[in-house]
Residue, then its C-alpha position, 0 to 999 in steps of 0.5 A: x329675544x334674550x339679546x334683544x331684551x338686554x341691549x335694551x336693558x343696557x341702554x336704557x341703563x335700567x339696571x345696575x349691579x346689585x339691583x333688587x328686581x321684582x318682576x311682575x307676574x301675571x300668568x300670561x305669556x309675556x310675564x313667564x317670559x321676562x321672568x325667566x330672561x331675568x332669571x337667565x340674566x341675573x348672573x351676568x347683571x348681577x341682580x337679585x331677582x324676585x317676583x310678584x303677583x296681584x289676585x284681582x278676584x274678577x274672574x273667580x276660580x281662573x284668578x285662583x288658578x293663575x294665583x296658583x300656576x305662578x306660585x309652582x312657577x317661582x318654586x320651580x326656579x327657587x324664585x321668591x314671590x310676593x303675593x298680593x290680593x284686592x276687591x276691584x269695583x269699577x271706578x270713575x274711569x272703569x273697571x280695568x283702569x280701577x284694576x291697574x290702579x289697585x295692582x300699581x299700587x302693590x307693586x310700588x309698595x315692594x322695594x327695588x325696581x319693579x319689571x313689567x313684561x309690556x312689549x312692543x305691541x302693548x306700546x303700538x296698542x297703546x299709541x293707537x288708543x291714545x290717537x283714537x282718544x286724541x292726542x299730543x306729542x306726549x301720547x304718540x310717545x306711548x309706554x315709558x320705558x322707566x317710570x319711577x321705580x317701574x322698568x319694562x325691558x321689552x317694549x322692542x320685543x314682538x308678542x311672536x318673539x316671546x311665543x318663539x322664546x316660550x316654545x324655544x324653552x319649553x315654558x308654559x303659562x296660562x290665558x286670561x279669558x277677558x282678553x277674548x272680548x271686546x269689552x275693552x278699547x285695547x282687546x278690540x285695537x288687538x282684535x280687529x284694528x292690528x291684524x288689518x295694519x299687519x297685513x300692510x307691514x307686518x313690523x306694525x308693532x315694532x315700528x309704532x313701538x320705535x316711533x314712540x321711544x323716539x318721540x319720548x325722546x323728543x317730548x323729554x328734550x322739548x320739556x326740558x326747554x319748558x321748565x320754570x321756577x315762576x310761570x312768565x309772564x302773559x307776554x311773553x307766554x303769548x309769544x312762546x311757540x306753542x308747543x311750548x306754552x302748552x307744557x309750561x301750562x300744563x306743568x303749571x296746572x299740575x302745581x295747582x291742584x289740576x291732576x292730570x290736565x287733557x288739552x280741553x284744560x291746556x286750551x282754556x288755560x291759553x284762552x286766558x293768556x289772548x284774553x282781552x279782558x285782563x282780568x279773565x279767569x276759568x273753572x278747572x276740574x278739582x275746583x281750581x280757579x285760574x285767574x289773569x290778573x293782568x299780566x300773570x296767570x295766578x290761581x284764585x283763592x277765594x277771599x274770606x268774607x267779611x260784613x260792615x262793621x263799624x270802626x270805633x274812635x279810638x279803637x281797631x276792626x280785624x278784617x281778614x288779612x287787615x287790621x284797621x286802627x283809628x286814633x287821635x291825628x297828631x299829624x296829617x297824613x295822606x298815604x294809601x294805607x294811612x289818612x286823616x280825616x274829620x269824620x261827621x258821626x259814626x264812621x263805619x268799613x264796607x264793601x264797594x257799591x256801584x256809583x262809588x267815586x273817589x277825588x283824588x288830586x287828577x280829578x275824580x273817578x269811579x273806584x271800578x275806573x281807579x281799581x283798573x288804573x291800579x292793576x287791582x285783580x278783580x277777584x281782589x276789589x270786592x275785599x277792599x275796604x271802603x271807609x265811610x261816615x255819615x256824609x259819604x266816602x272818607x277813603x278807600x283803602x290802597x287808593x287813599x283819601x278822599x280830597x274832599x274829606x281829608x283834614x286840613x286841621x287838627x284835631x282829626x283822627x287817623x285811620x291805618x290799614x296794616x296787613x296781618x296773616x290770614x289764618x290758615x296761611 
């Protein structure tokens, strides 16, 4: 076991001279084992080696004996130990992910590299978890050998390796009643599943667990062809393979607030890309909002609302993100953010109204119609100001002036729209 664990050590190059590893402790077989093939090792790595132990509380007095079996452990072999205690209530996604959390984060909270003691059949284990839950390439790749400071130097070594290495050096450790039941996924895969596949090879654990450090590689490689400074395009993604439009979204979706995206997510994503309605958009988990705004994937910030107002001659409107100036034309100017116009009584901004039309010099059309020519993302056209008098339209904001309306005279007036920074931005 000792070779094998440092060839593993070596060529994952988990460790480096004058490194400060913390193992995590347990109690169990496997945690005693790699503690002490650390502690063989540390010379020869040139390390400095420590440990840590995290009392869960779920199961009373035989937490408080592990607690204490660790302790005599680490005293024993003058190594020095953290320890670290929590009340675990079940979470969302239940009681020994709530556990793994709250131990994770003790152990992330100590410096140096943390060594964990999950082995090759922890890895298969967990390969066939994720087949049964469904699964992508990422998931077939199992347990990641580094992670962060996090390092498991045994995921090649079998559960009997570490029995042999235990009786070969005459190390004790203690048992975990809970992985007697069957009240979790993983202790029924150990139970029943595992020794039904050992019975038609018994290098079950060591090939799922090879297999999935070759797939890992292969996720890393592809990944790497995945990575991007800006989403591309809904073109070109519809043309990638599919392998690697579902990393570049899924990456995406983790940028925009989407924690940990399953494939539901990653699918729902790609039906916005073969959408034939440009201005598609979908719910995600987090209350993020992905939208297609033609040809790019965007996330939707909802727009701050904003009531009819009037708009006062001379005088200005804060919109949120505009600023709206009427004053005296001394000129005729005819632009989308600026027109002149003769207005008949109070002139006043509102929102798009089914019905509206504007006339343009090609004629007239719906603003729906104009706000489609233009690209104008849909979450967009509610928040676009229409100027209006007692008559009608004057003008739309971005689009321009009515034909009918503009000056063909002075005195007018001139109404501007100048972008301003939205608070909070």
């Amino acid at each position: 076991m000792l070779n094998k664990l440092r060839c593993f050590l070596r060529e994952q190059k988990m460790l480096q001279p004058g490194d400060r590893v913390i193992c995590a402790v347990s109690g169990g077989a496997d945690s005693v084992a790699l503690l002490f093939a650390l502690y063989l090792l540390k010379e020869k790595e040139q390390i400095t080696l420590e440990a840590a132990h995290f009392n869960h509380h779920l199961r009373g007095d035989e937490s408080d004996r592990d607690e204490a079996f660790v302790q005599s452990l680490c005293h024993q072999f003058d190594i020095p130990l953290h320890l670290g205690h929590g009340s675990i209530t079940s979470g969302k996604k239940g009681l020994e992910a709530a556990a793994r959390d709250a131990r994770y984060a003790f152990l992330k909270s100590l410096p140096g590299k943390i060594a964990t003691a999950h082995t090759a059949d922890d890895n298969g284990e967990t390969v066939l978890m994720h087949l049964i839950r469904g699964t992508g390439l990422k998931g077939l790749g199992g347990i990641s050998p580094i992670q962060g400071n996090v390092i498991r130097p045994m995921l090649t070594i079998t559960r009997q390796e570490v029995e042999d290495f235990l009786e070969e050096w005459n190390l004790s450790y203690v048992e975990d009643s809970s992985n007697d039941t069957d009240a979790f996924l993983r202790n029924r895969i150990r139970h029943h599943v595992m020794p039904l596949l050992r019975q038609e090879n018994p290098r079950i654990s060591e090939n799922l667990s090879q297999m999935a450090l070759r797939l890992r590689e292969d996720e890393k490689q592809l990944s790497k062809l995945s990575q991007f400074d800006q989403l591309p395009g809904v073109a070109r993604l519809a043309s990638m393979s599919g392998s690697q439009r579902s990393r570049m979204l899924e990456t995406f979706l983790k940028q925009n607030g989407v924690k940990e995206p399953e494939q539901t997510h990653i699918s729902l994503a790609e039906a916005l890309i073969f959408s034939e309605n440009p201005s598609a958009r979908a719910a995600f988990p987090g209350g993020v909002t992905l939208s297609r705004n033609y040809d790019r994937l965007e996330v939707l910030h909802a727009a701050p609302s904003w009531e009819t107002c009037v708009l006062p001659c001379p005088g200005e409107v804060e919109l949120p993100g505009l600023r709206v100036t009427c004053f005296p034309a001394s000129e005729q100017i005819n632009t989308g953010d600026c027109f002149t116009v003769q207005p008949k009584g109070e002139m006043f901004l509102r929102h798009r109204q089914p019905g509206d039309v504007l006339r343009c010099p090609g004629g007239s059309k719906s603003l729906k119609k104009l706000f489609i020519d233009r690209k104008i993302p849909a979450s967009q056209r509610q928040q676009i100001p229409v100027l209006c008098d007692e008559e009608g339209i004057l003008g739309v904001y971005s689009i321009g002036v009515h034909c009918d309306r503009a000056a063909v005279s002075l005195p007018a007036v001139t109404i501007c729209f100048q972008k301003t920074e939205r608070k909070g931005e």
